[in-house]
Biopython code that builds the backbone (N, CA, C, O; Angstrom):
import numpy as np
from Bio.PDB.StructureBuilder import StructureBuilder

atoms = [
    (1, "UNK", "N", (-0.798, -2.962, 29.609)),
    (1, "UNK", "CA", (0.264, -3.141, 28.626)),
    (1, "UNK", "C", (-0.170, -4.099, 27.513)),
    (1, "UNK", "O", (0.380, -3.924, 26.426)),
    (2, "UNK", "N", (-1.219, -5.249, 27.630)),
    (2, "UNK", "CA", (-1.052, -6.153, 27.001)),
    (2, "UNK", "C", (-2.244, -5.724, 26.086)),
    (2, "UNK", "O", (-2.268, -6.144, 24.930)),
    (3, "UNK", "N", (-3.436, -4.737, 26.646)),
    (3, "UNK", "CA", (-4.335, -4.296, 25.869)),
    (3, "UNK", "C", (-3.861, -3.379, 25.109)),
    (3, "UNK", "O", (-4.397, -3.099, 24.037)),
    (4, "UNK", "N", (-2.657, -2.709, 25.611)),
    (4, "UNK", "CA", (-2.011, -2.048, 24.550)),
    (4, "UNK", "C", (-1.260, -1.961, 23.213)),
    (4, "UNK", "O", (-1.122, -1.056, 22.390)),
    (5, "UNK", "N", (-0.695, -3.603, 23.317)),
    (5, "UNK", "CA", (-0.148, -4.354, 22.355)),
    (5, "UNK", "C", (-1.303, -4.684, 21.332)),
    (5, "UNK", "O", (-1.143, -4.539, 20.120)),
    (6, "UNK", "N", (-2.617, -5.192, 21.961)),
    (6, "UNK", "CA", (-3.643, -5.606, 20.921)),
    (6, "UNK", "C", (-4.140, -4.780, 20.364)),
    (6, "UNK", "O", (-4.541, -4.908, 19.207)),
    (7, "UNK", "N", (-4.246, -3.638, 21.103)),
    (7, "UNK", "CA", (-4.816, -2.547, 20.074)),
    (7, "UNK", "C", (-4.153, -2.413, 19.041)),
    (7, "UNK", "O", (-4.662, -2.841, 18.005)),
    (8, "UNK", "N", (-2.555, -1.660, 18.964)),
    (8, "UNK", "CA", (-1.316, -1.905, 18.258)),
    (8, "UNK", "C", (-1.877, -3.018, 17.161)),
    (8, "UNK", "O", (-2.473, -2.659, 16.146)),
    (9, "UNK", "N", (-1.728, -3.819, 17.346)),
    (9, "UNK", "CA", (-1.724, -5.066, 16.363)),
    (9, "UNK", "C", (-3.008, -4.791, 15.399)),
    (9, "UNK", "O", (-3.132, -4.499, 14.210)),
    (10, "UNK", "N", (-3.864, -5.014, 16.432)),
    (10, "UNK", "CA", (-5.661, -4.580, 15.699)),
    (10, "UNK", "C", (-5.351, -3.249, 14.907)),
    (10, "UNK", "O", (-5.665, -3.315, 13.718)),
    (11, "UNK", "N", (-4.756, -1.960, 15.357)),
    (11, "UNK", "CA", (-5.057, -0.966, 13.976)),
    (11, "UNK", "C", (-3.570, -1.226, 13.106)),
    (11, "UNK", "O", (-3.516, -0.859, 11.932)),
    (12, "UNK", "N", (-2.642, -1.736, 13.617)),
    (12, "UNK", "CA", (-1.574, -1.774, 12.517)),
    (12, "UNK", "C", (-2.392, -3.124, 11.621)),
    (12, "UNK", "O", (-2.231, -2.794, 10.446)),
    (13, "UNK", "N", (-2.970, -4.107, 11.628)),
    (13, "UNK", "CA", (-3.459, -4.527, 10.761)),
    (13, "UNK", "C", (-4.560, -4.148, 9.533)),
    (13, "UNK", "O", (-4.776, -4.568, 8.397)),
    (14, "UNK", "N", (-5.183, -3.015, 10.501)),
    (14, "UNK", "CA", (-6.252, -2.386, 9.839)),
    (14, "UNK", "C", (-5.759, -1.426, 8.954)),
    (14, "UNK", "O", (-6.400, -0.973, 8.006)),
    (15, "UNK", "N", (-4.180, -0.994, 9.384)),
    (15, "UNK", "CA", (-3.545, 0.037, 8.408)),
    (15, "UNK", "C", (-3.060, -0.875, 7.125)),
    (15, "UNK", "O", (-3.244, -0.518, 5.961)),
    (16, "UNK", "N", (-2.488, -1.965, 7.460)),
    (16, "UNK", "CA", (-1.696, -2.480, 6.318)),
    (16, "UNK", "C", (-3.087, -2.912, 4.987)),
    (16, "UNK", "O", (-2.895, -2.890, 3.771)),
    (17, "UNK", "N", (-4.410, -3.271, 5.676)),
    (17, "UNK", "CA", (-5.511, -3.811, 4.755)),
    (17, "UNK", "C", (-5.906, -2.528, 4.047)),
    (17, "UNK", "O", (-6.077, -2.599, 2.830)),
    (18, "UNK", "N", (-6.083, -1.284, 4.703)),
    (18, "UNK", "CA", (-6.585, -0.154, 4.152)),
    (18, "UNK", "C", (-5.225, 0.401, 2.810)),
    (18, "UNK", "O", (-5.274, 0.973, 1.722)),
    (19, "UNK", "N", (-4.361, -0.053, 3.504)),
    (19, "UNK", "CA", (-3.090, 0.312, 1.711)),
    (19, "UNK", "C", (-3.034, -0.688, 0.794)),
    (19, "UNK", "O", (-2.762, -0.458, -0.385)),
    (20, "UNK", "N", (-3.262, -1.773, 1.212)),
    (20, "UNK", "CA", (-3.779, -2.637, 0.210)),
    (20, "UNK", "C", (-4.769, -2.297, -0.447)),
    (20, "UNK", "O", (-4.575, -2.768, -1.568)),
    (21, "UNK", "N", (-5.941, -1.637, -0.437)),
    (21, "UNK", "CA", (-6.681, -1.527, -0.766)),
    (21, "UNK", "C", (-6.486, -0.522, -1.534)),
    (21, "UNK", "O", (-6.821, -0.688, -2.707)),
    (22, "UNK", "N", (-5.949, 0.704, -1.181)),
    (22, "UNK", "CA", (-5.161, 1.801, -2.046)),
    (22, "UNK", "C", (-4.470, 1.391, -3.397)),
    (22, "UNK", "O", (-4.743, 1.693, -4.559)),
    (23, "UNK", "N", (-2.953, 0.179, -2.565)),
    (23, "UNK", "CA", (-2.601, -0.071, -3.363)),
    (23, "UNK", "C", (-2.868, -1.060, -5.006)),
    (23, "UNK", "O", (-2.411, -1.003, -6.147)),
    (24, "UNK", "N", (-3.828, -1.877, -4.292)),
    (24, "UNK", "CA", (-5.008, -2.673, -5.461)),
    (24, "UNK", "C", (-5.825, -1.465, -6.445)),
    (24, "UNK", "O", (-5.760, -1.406, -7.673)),
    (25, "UNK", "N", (-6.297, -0.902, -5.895)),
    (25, "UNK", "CA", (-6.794, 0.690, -6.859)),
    (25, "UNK", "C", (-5.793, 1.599, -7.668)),
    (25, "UNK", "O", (-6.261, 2.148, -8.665)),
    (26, "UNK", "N", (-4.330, 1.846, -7.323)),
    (26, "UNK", "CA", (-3.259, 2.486, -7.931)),
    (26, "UNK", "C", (-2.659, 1.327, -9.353)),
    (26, "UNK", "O", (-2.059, 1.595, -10.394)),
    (27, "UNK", "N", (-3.081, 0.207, -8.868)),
    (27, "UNK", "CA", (-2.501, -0.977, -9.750)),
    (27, "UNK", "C", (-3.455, -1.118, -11.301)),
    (27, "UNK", "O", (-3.240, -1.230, -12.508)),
    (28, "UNK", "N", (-4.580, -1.031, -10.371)),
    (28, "UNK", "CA", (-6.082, -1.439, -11.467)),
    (28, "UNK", "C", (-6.007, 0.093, -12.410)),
    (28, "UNK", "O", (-6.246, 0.089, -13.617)),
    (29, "UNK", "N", (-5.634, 1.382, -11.638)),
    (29, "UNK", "CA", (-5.808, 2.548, -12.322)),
    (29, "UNK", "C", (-4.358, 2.498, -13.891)),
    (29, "UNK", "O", (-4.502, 2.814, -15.072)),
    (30, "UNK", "N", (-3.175, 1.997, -13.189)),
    (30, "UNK", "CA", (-1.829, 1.930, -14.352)),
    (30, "UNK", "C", (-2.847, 0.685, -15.147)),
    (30, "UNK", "O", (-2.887, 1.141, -16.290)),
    (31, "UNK", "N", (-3.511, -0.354, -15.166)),
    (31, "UNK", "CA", (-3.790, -1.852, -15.932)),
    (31, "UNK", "C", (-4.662, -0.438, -16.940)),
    (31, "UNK", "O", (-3.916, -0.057, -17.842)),
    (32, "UNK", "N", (-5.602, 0.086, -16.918)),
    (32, "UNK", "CA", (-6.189, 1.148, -17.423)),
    (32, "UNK", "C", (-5.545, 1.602, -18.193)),
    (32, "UNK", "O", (-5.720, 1.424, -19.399)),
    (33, "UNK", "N", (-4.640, 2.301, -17.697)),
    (33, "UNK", "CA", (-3.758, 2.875, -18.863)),
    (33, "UNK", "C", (-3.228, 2.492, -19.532)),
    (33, "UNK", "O", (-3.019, 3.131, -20.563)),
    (34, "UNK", "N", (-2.824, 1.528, -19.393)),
    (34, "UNK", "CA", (-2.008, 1.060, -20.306)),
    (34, "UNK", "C", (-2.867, 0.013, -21.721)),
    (34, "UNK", "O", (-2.437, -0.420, -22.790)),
    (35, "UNK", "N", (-3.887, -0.049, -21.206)),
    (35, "UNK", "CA", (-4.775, -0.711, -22.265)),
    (35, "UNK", "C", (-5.633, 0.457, -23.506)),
    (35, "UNK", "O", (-6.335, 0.184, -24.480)),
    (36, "UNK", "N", (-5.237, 1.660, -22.993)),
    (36, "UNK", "CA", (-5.397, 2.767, -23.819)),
    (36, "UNK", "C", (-5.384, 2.212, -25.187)),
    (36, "UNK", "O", (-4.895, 1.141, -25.544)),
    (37, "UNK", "N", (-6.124, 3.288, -26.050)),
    (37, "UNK", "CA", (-5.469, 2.780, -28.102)),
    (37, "UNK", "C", (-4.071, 3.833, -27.759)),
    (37, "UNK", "O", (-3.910, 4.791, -27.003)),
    (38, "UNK", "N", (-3.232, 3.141, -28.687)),
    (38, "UNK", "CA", (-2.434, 3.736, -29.460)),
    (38, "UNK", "C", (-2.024, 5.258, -29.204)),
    (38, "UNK", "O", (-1.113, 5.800, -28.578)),
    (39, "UNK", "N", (-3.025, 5.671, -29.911)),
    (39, "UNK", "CA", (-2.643, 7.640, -29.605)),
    (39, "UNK", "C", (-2.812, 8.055, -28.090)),
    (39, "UNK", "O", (-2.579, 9.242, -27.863)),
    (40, "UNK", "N", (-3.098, 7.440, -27.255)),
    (40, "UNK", "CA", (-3.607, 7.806, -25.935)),
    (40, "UNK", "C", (-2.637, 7.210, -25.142)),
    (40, "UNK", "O", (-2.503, 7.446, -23.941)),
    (41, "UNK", "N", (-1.913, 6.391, -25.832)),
    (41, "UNK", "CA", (-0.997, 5.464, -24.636)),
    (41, "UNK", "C", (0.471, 6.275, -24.421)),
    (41, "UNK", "O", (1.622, 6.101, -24.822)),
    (42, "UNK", "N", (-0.074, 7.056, -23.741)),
    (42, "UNK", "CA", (1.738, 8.171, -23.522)),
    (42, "UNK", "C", (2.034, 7.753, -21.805)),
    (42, "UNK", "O", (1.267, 7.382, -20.916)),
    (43, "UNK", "N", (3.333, 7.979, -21.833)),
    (43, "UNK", "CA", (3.719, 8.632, -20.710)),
    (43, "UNK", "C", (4.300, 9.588, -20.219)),
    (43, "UNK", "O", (5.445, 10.041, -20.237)),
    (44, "UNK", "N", (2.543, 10.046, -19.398)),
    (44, "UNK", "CA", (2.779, 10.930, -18.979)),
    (44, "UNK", "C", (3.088, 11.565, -17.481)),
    (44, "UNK", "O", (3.826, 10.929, -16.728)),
    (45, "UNK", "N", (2.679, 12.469, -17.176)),
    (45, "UNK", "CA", (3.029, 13.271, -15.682)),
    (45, "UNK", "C", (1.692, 12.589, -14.487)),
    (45, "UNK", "O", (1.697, 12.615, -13.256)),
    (46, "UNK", "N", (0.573, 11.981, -15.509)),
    (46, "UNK", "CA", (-0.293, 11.229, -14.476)),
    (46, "UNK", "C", (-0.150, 9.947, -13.939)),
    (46, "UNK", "O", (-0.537, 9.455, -12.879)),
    (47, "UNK", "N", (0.687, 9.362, -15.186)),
    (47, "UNK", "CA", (1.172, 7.983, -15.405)),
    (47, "UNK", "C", (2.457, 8.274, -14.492)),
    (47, "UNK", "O", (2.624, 7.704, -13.414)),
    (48, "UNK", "N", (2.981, 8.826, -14.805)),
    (48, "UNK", "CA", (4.142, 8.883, -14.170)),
    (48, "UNK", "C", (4.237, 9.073, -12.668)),
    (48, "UNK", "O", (5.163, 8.547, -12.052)),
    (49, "UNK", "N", (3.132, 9.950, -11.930)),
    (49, "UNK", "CA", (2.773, 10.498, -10.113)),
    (49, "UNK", "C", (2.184, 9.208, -9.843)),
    (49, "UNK", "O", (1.977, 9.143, -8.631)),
    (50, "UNK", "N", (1.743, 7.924, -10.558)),
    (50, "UNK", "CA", (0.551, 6.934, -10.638)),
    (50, "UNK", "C", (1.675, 6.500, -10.217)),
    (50, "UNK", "O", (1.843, 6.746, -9.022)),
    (51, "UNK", "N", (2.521, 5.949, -10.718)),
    (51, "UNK", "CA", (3.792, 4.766, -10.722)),
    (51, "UNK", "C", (4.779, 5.183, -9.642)),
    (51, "UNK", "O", (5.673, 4.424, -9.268)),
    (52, "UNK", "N", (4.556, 6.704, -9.026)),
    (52, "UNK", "CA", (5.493, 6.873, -7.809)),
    (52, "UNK", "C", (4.767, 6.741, -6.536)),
    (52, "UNK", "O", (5.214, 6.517, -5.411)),
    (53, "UNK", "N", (3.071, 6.996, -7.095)),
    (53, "UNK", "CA", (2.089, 6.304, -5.498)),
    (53, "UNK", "C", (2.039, 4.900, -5.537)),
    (53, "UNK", "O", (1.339, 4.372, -4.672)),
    (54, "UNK", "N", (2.647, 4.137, -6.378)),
    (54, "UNK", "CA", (2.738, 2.620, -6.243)),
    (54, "UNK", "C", (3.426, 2.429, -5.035)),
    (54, "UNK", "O", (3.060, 2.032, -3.929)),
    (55, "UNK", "N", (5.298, 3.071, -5.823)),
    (55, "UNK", "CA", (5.976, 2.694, -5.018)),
    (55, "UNK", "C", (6.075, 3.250, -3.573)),
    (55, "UNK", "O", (6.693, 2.523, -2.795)),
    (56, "UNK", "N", (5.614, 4.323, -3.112)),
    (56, "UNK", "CA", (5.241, 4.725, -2.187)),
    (56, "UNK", "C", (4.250, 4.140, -1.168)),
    (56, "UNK", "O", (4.317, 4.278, 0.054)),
    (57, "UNK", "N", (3.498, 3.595, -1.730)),
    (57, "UNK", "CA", (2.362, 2.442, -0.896)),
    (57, "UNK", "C", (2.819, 1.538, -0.722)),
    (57, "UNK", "O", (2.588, 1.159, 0.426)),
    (58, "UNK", "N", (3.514, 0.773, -1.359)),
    (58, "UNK", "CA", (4.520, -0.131, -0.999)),
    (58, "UNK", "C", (5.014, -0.071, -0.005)),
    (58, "UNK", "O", (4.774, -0.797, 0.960)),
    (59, "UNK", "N", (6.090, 1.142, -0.085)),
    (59, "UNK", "CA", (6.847, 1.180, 0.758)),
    (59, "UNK", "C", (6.561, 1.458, 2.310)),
    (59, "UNK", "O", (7.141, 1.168, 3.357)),
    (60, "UNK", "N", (5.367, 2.174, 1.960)),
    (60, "UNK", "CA", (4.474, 2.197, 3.260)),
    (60, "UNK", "C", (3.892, 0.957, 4.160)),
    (60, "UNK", "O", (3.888, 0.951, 5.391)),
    (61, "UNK", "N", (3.429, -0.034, 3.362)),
    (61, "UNK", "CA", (3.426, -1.403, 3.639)),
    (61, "UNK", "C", (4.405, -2.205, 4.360)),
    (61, "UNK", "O", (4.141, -3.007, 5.256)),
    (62, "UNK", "N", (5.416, -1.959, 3.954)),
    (62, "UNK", "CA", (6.634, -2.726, 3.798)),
    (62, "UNK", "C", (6.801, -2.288, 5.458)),
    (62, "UNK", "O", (6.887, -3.114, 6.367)),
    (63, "UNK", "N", (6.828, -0.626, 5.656)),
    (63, "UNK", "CA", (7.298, -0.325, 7.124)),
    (63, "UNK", "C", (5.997, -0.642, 7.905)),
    (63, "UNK", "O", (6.264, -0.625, 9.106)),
    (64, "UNK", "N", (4.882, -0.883, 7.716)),
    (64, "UNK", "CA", (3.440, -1.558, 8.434)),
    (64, "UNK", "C", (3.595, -2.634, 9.062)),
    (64, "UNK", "O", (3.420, -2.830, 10.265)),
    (65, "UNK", "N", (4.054, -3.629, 7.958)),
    (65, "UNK", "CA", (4.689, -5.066, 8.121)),
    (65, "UNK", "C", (5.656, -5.213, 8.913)),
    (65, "UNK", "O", (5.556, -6.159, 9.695)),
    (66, "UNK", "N", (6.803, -4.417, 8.981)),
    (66, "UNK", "CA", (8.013, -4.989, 9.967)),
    (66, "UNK", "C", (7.635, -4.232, 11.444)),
    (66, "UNK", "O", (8.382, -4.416, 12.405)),
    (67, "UNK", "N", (6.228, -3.225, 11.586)),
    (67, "UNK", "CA", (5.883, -2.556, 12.612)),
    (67, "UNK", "C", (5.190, -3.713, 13.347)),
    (67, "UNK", "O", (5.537, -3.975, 14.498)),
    (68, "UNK", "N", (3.845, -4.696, 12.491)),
    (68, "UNK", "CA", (3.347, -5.710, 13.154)),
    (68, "UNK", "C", (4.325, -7.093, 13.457)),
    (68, "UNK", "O", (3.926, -7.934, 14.262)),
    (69, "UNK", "N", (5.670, -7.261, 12.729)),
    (69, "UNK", "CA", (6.640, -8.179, 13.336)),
    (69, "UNK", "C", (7.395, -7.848, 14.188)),
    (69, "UNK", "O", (8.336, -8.588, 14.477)),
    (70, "UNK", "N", (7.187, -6.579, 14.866)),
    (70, "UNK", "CA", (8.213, -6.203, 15.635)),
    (70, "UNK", "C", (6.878, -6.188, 17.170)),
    (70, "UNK", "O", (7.345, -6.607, 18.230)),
    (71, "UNK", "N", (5.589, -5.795, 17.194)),
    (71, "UNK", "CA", (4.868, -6.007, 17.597)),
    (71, "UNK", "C", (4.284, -7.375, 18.238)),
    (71, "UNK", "O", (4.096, -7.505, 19.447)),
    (72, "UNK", "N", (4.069, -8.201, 17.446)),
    (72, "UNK", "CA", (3.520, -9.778, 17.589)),
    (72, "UNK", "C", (5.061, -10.172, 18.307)),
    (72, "UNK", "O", (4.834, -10.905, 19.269)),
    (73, "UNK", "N", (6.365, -9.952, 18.166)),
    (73, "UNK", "CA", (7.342, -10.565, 18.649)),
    (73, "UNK", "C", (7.420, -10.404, 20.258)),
    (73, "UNK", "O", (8.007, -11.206, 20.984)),
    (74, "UNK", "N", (6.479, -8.804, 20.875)),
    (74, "UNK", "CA", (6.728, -8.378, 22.249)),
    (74, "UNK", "C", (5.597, -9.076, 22.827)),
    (74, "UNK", "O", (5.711, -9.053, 24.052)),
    (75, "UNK", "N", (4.153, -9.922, 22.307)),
    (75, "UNK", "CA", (3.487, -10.433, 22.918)),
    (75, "UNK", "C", (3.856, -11.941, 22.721)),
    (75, "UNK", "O", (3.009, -12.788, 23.004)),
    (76, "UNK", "N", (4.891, -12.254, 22.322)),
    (76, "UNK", "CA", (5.111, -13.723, 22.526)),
    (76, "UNK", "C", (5.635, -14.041, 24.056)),
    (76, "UNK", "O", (5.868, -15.200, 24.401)),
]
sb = StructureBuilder()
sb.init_structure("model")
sb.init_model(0)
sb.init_chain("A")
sb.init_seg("    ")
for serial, (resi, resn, name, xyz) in enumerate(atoms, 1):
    if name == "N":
        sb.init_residue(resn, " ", resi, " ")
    sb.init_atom(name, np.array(xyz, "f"), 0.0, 1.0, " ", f" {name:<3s}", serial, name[0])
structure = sb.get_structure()
């Protein structure tokens, strides 16, 4: 049971670092765009799927995070 919890912990941590990492790349890709000139700086349908895998990684995070506090709370 208790090697079971650590595993748990060990890849839910490894999940939350690997969307970070996503999510640091989705961030750096919108900083890009938006430093476009002028005629290039639209928004568009790429910009726009860009800014809904933000919030989506996020939100993915967000349920990672309360998976490893709900986790670390059963090996206390």
């Amino acid at each position: 049971m208790i090697n079971q919890l650590e595993e748990s912990i060990k890849n839910t941590e490894k999940a939350i670092c690997d969307k970070e990492q996503y999510l640091k790349l989705a961030h750096t890709r919108l900083d890009i765009r938006h430093k476009r000139p002028n005629i290039e700086l639209v928004y568009d349908p790429p910009q726009k799927r860009l800014i809904e895998e933000i919030r989506e990684i996020e939100f993915e995070i967000q349920k990672l995070q309360e998976r490893y506090e709900k986790i670390t709370k059963l090996t206390i």
